[in-house]
Backbone bond lengths (Angstrom), bond angles and torsions (degrees), N, CA, C in turn:
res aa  C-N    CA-C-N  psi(-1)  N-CA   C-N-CA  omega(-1)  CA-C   N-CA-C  phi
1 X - - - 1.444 - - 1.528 108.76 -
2 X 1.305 108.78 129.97 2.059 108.09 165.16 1.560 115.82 -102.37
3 X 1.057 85.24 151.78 1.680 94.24 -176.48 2.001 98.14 -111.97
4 X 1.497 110.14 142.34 1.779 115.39 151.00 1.051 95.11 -86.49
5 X 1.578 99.86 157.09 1.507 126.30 157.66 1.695 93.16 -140.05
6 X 1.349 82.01 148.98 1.650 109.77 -170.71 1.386 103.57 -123.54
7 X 1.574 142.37 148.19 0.662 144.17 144.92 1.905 124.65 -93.15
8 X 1.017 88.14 118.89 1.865 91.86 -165.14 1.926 104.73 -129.49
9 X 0.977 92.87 35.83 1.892 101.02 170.97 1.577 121.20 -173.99
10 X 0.979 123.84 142.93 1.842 109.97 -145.99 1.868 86.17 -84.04
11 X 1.451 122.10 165.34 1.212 94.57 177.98 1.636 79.69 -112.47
12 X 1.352 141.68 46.79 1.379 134.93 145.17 1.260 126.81 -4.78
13 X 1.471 88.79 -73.70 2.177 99.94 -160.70 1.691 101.86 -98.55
14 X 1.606 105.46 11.42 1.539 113.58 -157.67 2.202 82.51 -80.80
15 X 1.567 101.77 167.24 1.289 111.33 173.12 1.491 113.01 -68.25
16 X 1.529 107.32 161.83 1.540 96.31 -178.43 1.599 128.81 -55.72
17 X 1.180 97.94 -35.91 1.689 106.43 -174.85 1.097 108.48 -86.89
18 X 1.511 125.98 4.00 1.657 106.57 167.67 1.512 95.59 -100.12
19 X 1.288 125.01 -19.44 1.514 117.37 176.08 1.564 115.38 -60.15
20 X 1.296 116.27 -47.03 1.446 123.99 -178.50 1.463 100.56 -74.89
21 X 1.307 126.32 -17.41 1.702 109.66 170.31 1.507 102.88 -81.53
22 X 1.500 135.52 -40.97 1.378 124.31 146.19 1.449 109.37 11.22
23 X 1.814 84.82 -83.36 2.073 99.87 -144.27 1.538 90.64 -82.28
24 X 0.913 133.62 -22.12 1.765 116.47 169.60 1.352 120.07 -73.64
25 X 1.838 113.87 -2.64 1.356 118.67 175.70 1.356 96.05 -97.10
26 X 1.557 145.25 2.38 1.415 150.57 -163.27 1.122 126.34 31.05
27 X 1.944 85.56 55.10 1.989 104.04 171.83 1.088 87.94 -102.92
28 X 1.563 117.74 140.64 1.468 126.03 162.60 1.872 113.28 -106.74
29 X 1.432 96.89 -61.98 1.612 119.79 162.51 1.140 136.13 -81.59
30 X 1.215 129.15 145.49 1.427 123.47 -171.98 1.499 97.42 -81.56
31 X 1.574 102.23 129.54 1.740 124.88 172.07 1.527 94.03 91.06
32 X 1.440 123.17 18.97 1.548 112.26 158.46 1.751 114.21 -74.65
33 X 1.309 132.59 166.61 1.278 136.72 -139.39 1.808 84.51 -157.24
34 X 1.194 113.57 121.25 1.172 107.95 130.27 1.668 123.08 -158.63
35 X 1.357 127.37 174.11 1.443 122.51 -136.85 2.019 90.78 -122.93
36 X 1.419 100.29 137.22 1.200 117.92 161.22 1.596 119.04 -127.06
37 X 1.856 99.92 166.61 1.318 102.69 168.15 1.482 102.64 -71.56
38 X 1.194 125.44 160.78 1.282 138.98 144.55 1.687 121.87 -59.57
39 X 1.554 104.99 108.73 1.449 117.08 174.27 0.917 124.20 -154.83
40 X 1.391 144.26 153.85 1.567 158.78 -178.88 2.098 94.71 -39.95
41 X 1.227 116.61 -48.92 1.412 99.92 -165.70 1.723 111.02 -80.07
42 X 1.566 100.61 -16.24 1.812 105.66 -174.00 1.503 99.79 -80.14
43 X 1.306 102.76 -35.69 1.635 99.22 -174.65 1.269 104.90 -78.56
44 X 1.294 144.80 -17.99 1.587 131.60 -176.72 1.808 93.98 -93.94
45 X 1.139 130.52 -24.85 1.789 115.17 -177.62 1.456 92.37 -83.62
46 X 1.636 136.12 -9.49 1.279 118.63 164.24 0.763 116.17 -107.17
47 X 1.219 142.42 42.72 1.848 161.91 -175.80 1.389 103.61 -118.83
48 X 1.348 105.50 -45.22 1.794 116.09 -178.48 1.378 120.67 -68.57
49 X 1.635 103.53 -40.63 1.112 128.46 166.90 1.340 129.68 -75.42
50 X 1.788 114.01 -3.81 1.647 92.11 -159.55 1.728 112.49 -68.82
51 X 1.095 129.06 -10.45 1.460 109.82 -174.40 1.526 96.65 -76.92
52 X 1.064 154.12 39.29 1.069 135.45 -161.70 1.765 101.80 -150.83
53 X 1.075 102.65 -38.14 1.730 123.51 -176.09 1.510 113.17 -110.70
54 X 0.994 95.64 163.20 2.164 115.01 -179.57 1.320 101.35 -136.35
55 X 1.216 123.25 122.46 1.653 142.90 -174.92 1.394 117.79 -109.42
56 X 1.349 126.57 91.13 1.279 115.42 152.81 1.332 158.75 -99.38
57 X 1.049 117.65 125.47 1.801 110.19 -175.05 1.397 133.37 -58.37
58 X 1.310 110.09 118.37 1.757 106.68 -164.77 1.434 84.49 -114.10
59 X 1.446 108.97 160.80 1.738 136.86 -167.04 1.502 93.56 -97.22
């Protein structure tokens, strides 16, 4: 299964280490998209992140 992640909040004023979990998720812009497998390590850097991101489940 893949999951989107969206970035939909700037991580600006966010702490440093949730910014660099951002750019290791390869959001640059706000409302950039990009697609992973589903796994224990994608889902915990978007756990850290969720106020920041929108996740969706694709079939």
């Amino acid at each position: 299964m893949k999951i989107k992640v969206e970035l939909v909040k700037s991580p600006i004023g966010a702490i440093p280490k949730h910014r660099k979990t951002v750019a290791a998720l390869g959001l640059k812009k706000l409302h950039s998209t990009n697609e992973f497998e589903d796994n224990v390590a994608i889902r915990g850097m978007i756990k850290q992140v969720s106020h920041l991101v929108k996740v969706t489940e694709l079939d």
